[in-house]
Rosetta silent file (secondary structure, phi, psi, omega in degrees, C-alpha in Angstrom):
SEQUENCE: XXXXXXXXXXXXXXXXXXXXXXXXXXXXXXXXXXXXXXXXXXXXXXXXXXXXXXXXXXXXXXXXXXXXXXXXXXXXXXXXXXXXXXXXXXXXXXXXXXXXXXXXXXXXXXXXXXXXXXXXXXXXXXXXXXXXXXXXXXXXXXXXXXXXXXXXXXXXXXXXXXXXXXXXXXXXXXXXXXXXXXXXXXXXXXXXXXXXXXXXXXXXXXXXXXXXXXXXXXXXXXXXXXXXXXXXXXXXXXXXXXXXXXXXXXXXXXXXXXXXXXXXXXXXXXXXXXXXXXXXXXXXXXXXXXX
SCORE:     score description
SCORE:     0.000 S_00000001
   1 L     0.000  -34.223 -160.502   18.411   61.494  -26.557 S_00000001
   2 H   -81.010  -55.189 -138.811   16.849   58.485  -24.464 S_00000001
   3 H   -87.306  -17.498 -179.316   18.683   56.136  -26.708 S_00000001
   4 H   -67.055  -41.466 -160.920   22.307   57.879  -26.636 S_00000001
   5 H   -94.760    5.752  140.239   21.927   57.488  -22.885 S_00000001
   6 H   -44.922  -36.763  178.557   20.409   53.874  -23.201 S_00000001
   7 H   -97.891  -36.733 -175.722   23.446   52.837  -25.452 S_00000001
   8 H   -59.196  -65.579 -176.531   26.046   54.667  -22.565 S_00000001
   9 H   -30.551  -84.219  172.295   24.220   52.633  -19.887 S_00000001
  10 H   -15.860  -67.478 -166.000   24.519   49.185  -22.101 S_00000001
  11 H   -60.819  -49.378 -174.208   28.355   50.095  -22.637 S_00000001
  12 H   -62.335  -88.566  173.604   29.147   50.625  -18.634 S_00000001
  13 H   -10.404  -37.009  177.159   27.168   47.225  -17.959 S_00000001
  14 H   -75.817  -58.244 -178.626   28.922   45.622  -20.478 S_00000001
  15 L   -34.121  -55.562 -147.233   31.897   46.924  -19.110 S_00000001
  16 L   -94.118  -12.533 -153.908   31.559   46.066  -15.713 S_00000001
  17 L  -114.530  -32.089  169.205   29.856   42.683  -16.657 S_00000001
  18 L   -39.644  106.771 -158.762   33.404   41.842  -18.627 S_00000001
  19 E   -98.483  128.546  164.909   35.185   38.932  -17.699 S_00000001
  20 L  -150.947  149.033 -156.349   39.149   38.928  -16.993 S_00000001
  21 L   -91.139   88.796 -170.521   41.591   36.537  -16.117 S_00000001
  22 E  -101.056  150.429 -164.810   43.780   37.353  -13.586 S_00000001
  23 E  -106.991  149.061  171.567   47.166   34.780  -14.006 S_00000001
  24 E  -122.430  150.263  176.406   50.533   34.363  -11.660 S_00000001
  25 E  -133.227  135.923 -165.039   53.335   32.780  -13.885 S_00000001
  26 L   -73.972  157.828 -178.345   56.439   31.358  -12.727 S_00000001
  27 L   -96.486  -17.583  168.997   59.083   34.091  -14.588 S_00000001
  28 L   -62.968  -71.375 -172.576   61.702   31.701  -15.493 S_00000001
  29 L  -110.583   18.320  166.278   59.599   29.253  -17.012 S_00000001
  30 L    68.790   13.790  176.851   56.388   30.658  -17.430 S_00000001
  31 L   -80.787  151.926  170.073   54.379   28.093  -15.839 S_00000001
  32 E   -67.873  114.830 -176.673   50.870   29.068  -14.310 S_00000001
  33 E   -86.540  -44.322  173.493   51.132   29.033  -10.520 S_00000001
  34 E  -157.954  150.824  166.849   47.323   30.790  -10.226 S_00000001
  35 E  -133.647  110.942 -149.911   44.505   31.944  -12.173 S_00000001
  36 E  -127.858  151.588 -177.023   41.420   33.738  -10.664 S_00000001
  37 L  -124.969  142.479 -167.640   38.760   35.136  -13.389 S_00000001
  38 L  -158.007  154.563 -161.481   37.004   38.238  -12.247 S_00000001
  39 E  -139.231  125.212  175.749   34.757   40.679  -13.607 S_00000001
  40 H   -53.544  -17.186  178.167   34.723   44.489  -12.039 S_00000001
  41 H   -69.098  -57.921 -173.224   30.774   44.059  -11.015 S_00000001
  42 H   -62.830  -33.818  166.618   32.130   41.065   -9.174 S_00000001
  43 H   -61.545  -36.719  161.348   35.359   42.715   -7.826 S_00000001
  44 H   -48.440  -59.306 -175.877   32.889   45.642   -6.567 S_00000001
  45 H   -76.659  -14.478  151.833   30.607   43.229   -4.707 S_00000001
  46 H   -39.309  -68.718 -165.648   34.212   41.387   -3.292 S_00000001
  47 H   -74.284  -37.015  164.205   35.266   44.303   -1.733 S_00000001
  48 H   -86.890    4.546  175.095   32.250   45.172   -0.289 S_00000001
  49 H   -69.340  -66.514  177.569   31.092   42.023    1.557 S_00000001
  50 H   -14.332  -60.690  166.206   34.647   42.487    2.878 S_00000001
  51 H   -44.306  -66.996 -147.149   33.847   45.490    3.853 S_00000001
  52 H   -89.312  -60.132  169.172   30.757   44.954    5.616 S_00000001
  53 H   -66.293  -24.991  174.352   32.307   41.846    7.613 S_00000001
  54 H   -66.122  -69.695  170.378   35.305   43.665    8.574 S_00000001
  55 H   -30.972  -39.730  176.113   33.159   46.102    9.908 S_00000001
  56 H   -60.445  -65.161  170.709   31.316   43.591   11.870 S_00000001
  57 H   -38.754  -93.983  171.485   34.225   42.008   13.434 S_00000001
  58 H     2.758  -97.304 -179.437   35.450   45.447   14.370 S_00000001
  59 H   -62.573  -10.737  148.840   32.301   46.660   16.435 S_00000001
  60 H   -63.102  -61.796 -170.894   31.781   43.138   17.742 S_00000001
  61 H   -63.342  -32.057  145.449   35.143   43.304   19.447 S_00000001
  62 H   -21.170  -21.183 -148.473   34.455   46.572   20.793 S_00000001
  63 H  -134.979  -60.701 -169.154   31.252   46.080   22.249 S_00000001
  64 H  -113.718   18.650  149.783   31.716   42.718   23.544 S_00000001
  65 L  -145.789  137.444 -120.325   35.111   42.204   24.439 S_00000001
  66 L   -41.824  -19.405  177.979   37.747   43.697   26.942 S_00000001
  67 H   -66.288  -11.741  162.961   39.267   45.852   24.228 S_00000001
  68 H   -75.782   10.798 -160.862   36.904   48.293   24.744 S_00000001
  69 H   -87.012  -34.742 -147.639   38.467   49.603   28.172 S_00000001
  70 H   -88.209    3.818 -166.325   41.418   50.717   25.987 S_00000001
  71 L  -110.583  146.260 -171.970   39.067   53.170   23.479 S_00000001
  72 L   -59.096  159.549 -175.410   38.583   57.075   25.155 S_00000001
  73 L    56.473   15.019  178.863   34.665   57.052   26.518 S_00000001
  74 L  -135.350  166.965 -159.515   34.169   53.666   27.515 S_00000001
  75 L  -149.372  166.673  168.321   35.325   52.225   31.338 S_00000001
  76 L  -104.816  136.736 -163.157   35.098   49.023   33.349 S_00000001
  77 L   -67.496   -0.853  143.098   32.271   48.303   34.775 S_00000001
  78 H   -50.282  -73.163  160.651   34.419   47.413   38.111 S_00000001
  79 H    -7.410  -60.735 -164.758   35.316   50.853   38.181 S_00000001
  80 H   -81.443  -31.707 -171.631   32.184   52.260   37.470 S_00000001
  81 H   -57.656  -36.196 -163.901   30.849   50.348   40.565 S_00000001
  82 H   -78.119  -23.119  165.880   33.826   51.261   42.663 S_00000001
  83 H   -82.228  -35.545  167.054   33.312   55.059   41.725 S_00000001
  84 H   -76.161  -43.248  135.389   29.719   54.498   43.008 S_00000001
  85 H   -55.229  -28.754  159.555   30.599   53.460   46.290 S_00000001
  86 H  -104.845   17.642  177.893   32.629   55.660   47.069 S_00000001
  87 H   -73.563  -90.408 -141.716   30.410   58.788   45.939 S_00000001
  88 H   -36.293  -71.854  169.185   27.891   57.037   48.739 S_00000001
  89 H    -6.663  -67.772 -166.857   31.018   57.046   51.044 S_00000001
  90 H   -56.992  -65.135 -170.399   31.969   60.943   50.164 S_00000001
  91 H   -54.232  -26.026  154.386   28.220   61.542   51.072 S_00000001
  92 H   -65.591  -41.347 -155.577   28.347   59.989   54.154 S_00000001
  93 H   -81.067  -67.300  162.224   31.150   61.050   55.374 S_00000001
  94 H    -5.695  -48.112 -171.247   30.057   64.880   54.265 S_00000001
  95 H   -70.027  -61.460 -158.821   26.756   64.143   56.800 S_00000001
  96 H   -51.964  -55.284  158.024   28.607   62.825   59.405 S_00000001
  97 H   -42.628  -56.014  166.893   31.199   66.345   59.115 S_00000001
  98 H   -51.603  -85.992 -144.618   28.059   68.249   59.607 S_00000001
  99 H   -64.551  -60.254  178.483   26.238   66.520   62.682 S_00000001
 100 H   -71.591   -3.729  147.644   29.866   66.797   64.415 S_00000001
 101 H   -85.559  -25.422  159.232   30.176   70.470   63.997 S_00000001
 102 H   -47.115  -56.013 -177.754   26.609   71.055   64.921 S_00000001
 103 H   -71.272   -8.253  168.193   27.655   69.075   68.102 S_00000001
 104 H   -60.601  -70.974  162.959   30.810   70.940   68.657 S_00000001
 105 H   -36.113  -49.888 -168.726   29.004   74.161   68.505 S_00000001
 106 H   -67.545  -30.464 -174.146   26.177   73.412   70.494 S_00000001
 107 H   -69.824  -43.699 -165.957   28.820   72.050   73.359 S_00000001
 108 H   -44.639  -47.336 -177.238   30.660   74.884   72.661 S_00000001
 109 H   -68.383  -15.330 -177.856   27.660   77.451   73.281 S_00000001
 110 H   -87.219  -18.771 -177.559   26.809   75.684   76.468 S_00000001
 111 H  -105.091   -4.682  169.491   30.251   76.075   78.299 S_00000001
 112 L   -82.146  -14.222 -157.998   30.288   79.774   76.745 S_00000001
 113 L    53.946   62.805  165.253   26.783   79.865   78.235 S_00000001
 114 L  -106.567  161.917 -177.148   25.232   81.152   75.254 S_00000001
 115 L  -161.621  134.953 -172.107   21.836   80.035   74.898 S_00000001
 116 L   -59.081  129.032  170.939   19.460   80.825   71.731 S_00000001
 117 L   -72.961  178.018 -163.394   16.896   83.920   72.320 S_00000001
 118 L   -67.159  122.246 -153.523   13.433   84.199   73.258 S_00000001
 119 L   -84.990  155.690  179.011   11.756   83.121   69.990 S_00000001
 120 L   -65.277  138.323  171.831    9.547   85.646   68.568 S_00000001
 121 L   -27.997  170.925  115.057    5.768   85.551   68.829 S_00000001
 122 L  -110.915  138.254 -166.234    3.859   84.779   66.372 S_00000001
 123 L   -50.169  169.560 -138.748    1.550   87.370   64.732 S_00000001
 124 L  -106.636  127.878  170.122   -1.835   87.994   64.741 S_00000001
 125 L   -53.005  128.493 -179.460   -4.156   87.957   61.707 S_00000001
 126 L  -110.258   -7.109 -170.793   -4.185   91.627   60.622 S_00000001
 127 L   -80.058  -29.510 -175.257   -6.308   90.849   57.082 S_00000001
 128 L    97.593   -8.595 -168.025  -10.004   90.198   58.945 S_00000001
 129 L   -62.254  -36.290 -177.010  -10.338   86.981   57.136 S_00000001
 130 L   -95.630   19.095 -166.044  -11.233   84.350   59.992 S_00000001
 131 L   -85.458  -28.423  160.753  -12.808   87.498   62.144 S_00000001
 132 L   -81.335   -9.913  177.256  -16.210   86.067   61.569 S_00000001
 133 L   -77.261  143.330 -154.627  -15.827   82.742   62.325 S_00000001
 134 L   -97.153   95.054  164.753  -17.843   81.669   65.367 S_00000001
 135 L  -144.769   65.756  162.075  -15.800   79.320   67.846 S_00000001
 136 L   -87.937  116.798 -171.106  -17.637   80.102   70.822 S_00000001
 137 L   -80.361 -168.394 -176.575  -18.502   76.475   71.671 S_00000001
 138 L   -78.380  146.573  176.649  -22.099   75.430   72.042 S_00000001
 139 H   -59.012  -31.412  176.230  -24.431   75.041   75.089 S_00000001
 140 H   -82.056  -15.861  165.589  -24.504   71.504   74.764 S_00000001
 141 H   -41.500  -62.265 -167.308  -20.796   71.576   73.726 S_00000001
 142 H   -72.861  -39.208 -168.172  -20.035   73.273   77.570 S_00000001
 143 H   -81.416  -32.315  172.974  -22.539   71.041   79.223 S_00000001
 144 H   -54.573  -56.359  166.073  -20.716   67.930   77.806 S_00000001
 145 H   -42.010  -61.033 -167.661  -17.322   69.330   78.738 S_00000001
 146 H   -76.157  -19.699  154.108  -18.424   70.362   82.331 S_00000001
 147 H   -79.137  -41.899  163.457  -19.733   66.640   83.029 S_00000001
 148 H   -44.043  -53.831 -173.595  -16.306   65.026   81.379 S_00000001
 149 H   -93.983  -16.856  152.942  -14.258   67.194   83.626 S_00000001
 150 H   -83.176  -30.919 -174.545  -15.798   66.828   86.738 S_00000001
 151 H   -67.423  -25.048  178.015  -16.102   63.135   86.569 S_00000001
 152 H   -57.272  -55.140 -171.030  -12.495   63.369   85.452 S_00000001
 153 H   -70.073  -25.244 -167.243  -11.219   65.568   88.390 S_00000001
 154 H   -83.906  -17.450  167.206  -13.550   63.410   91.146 S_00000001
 155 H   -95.164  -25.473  179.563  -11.981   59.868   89.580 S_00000001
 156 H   -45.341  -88.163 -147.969   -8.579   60.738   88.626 S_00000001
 157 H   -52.442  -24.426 -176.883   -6.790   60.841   91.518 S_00000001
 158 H   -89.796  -10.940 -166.905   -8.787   57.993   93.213 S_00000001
 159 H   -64.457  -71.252 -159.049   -8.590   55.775   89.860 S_00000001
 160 H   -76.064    5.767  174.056   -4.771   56.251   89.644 S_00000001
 161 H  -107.821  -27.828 -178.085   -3.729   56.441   93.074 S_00000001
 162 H   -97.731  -12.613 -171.891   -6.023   53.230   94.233 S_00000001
 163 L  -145.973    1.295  172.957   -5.697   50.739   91.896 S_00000001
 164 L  -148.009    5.568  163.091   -2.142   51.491   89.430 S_00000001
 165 L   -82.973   17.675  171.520   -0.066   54.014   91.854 S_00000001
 166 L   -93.615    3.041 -162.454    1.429   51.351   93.570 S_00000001
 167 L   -70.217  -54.533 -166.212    3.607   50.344   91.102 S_00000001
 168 H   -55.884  -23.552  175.926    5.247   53.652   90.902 S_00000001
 169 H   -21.967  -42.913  174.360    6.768   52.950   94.205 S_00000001
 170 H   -42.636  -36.068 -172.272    9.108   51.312   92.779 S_00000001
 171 L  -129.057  171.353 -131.321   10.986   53.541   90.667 S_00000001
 172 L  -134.312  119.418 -177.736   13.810   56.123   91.766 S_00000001
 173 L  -115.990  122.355  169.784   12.276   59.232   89.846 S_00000001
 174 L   -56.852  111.121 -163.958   15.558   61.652   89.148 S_00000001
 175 L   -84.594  131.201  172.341   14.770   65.561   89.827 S_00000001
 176 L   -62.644  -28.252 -157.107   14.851   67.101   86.786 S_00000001
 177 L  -124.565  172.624  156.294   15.484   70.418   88.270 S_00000001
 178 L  -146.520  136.251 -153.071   17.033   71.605   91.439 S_00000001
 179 L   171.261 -172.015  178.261   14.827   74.959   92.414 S_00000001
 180 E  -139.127  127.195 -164.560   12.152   76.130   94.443 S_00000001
 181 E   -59.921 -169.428 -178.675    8.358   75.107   93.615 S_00000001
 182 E   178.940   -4.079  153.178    6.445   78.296   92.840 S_00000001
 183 E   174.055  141.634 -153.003    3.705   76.589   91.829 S_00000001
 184 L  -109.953  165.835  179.158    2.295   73.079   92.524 S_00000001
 185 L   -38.024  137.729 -178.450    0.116   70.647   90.976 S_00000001
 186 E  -155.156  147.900  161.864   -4.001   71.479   91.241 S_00000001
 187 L  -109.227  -12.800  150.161   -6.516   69.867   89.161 S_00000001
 188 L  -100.332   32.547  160.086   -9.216   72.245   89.763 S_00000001
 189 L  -140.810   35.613 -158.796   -7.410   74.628   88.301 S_00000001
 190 L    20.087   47.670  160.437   -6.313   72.286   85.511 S_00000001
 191 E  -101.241   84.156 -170.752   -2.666   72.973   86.213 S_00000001
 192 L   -41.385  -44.102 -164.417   -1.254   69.140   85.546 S_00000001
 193 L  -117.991 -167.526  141.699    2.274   69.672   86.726 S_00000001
 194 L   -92.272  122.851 -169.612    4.907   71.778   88.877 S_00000001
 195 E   -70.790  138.711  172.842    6.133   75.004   88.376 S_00000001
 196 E  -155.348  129.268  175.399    9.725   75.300   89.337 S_00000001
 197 E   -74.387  135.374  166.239   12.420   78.235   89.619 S_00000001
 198 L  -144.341 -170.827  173.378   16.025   77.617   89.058 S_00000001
 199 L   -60.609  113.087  176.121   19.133   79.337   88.101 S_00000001
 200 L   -29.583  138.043  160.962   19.636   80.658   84.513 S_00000001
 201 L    82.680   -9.938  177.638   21.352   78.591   82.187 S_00000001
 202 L   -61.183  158.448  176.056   20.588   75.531   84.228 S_00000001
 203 L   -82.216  141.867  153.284   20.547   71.719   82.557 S_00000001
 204 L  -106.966  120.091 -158.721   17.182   70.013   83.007 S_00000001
 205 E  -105.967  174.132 -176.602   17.850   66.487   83.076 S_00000001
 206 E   -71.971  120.827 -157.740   15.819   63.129   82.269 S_00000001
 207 L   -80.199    1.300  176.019   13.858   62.070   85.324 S_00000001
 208 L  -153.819 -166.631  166.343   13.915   58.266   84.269 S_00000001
 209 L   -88.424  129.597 -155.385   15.004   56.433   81.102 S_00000001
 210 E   173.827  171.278 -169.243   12.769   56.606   78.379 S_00000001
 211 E  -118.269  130.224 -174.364   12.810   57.290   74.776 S_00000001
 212 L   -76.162  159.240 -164.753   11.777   61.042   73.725 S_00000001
 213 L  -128.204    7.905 -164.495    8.711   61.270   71.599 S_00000001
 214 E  -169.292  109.173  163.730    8.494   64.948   71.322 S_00000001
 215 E  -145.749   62.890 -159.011   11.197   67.805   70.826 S_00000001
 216 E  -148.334 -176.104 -152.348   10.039   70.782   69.311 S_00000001
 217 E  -111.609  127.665  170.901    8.726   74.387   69.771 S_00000001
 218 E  -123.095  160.261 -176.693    4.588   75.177   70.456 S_00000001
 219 L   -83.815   -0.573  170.842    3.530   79.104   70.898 S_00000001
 220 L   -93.219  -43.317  176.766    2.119   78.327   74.170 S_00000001
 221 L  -128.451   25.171  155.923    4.606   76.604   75.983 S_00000001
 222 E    66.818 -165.901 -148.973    7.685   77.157   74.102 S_00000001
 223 E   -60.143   88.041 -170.679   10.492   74.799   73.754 S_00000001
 224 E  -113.786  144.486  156.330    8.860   71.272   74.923 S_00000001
 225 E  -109.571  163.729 -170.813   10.334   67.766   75.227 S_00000001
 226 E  -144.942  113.921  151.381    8.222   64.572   76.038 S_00000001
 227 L   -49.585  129.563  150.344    9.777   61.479   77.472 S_00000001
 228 L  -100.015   99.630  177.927    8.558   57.949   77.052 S_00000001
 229 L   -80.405  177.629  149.832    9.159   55.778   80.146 S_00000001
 230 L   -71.417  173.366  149.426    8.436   52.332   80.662 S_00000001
 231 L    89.938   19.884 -171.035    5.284   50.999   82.461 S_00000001
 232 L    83.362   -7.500  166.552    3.066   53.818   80.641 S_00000001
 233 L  -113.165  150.854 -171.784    5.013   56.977   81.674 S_00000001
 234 L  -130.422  128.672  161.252    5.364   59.882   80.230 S_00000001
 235 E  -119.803  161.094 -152.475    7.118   62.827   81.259 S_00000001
 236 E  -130.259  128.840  174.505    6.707   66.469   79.941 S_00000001
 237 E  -138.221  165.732 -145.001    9.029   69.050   80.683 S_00000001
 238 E  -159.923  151.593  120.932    7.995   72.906   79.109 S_00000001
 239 L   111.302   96.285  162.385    9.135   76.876   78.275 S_00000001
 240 E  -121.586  135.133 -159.524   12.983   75.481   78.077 S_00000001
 241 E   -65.467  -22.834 -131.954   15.236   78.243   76.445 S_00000001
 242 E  -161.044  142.101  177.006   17.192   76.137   74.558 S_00000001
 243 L  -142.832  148.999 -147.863   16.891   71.747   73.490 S_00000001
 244 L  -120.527   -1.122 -170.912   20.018   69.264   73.693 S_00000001
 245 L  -116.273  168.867  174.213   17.687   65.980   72.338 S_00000001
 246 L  -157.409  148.996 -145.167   16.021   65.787   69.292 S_00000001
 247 L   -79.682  162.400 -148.355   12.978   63.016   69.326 S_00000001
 248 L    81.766    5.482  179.606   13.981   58.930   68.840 S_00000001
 249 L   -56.080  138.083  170.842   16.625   60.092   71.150 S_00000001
 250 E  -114.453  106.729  -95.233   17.306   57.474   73.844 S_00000001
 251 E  -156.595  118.655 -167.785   18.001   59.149   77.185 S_00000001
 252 L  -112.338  158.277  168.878   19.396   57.555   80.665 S_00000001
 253 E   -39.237  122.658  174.533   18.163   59.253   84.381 S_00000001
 254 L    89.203   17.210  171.876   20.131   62.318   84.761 S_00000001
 255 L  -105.000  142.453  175.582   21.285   62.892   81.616 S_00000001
 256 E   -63.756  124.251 -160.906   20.894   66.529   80.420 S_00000001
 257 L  -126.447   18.146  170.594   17.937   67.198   77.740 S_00000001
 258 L   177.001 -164.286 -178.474   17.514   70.923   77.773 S_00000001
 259 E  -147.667  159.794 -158.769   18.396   74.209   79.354 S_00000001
 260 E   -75.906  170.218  142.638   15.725   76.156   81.862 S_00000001
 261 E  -163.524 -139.195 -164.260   14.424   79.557   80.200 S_00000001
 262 L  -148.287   70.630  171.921   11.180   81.174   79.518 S_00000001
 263 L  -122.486  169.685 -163.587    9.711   80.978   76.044 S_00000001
 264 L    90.962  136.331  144.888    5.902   80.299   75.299 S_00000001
 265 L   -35.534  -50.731  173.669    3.145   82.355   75.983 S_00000001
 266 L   -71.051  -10.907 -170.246    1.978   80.858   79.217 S_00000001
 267 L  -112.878  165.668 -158.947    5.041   81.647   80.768 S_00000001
 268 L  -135.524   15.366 -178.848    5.769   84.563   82.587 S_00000001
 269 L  -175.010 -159.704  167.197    9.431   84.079   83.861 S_00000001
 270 L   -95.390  113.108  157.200   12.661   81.540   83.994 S_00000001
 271 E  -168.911  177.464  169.462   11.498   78.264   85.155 S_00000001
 272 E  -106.686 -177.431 -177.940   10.370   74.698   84.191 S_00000001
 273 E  -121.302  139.098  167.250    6.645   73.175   84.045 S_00000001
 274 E  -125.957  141.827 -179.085    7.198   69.287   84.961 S_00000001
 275 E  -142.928  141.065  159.492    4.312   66.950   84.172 S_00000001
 276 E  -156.879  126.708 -159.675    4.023   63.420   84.565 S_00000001
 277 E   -79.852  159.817  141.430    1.465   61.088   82.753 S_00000001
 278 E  -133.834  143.452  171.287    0.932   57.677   84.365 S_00000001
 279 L    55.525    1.387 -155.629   -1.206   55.749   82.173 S_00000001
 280 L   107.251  -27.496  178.607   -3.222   58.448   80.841 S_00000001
 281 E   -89.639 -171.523 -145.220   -3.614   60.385   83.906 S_00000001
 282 E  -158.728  122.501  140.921   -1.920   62.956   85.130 S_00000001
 283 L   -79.653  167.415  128.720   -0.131   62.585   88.579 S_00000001
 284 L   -96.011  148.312 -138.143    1.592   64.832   90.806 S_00000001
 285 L   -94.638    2.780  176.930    5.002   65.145   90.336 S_00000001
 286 L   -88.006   -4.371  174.897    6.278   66.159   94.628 S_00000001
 287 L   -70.278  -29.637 -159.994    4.641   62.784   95.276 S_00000001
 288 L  -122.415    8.184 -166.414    7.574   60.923   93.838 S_00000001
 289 L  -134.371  155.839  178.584   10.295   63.908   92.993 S_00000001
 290 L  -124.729  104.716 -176.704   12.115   66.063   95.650 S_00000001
 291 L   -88.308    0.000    0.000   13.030   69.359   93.789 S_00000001
């Protein structure tokens, strides 16, 4: 059996190994024009180098030169960039469509006189978990405190009023408010600023120029913004219903930064709390403001 298929094998090889002679002849007179001698093993291995280089060419020009733009899935990379800018564009423009209907609305709710409601409380641990923890402070804790805060209240006022409150003279402080005090600055009863009643719905404006550093909601005093002046001051204004800045804002005298209300804990009605830092300290604010 091995040898019948041993003798087939021989016979293809042989075939294929067979040399013939192919001739062009003129037909009139029979002269030879061409003669090429070729063997089918050789005519096999013809056609496929062909092959194989054809191929090459082919996916060379494709891949590296402009003729690929014209085959389905592949693009110009001009295009592709130019499709990439303007997605950035779309995406901008998209932001920018938001932030002016937020500010539409918000003018809008202010000349409807709508104003945002008293924000809700927030609740009380009901689980028991922290009910044992001990933050009573300590006697030496109180005795530390109670020497800090008297030297504080018997030097503030003489620090900052004798040696850097002449400065303030100087500057044209805007009233934030127009109102009636209702309660005024005291330092022995650590109340830093002035309480002041106004009209519902009123604007509370900036009392200098300054860049806000603070605009957000605490459960004590409710809606607060914080001012950065020059020269070291900072002003604080507190329980405001409703906020028209939002902080890196930059803010001229008199321009409107909030609306009065009453939110926070501490407060107990519609008004603002005005504070003003100098320096670290804590002034009062009827020396320099006329409300």
């Amino acid at each position: 059996m091995s040898d019948i298929k041993n003798s087939r094998w021989k016979i293809i090889t042989n075939q294929l190994r067979s040399k013939y002679r192919l001739v062009i002849l003129n037909d009139n007179s029979f002269a030879e024009k061409f003669s090429l001698k070729l063997s089918p093993l050789g005519l096999i291995v013809l056609i496929g180098a062909v092959t194989i280089v054809m191929t090459t060419l082919v996916i060379s020009l494709v891949a590296f030169t402009p003729l690929r733009e014209y085959i389905p899935g592949y693009g110009n990379v001009n295009d592709r960039k130019d499709i990439i800018i303007l997605s950035q564009k779309a995406d901008s423009l998209e932001n920018t469509l938001v932030a002016r209907d937020w500010y539409i609305n918000n003018l809008l709710n202010v000349f409807s006189r709508k104003t945002e409601g008293k924000p809700s409380k927030p609740l009380k641990d009901s689980t028991g978990k922290y009910a044992k923890i001990d933050v009573k402070p300590s006697e030496q804790d109180l005795k530390l405190r109670n020497e800090i805060e008297t030297n504080q209240l018997s030097s503030t006022s003489d620090k900052v009023s004798a040696n850097k409150l002449n400065a303030l003279s100087n500057y044209f402080f805007f009233s934030p408010i127009k109102g009636t005090v209702i309660n005024s600055y005291n330092l022995s009863e650590e109340h830093f600023g002035t309480d002041i009643v106004a009209a519902e719905n009123e604007f509370i404006k900036a009392t200098l120029d300054g860049t806000i550093v603070f605009s957000g909601f605490t459960s004590t005093d409710g809606y607060v913004i914080q001012i950065q002046h020059g020269n070291d001051l900072i002003s604080i204004y507190k329980h405001c219903s409703s906020l028209t800045k939002k902080t890196g804002d930059y803010v001229k005298a008199g321009e409107p930064i909030a609306i009065v209300g009453n939110t926070g804990e501490s407060s107990s009605g519609t008004h603002l709390h005005f504070e003003i830092w100098y320096n670290g300290f804590s002034i009062n604010p009827q020396n320099y403001v006329v409300f």
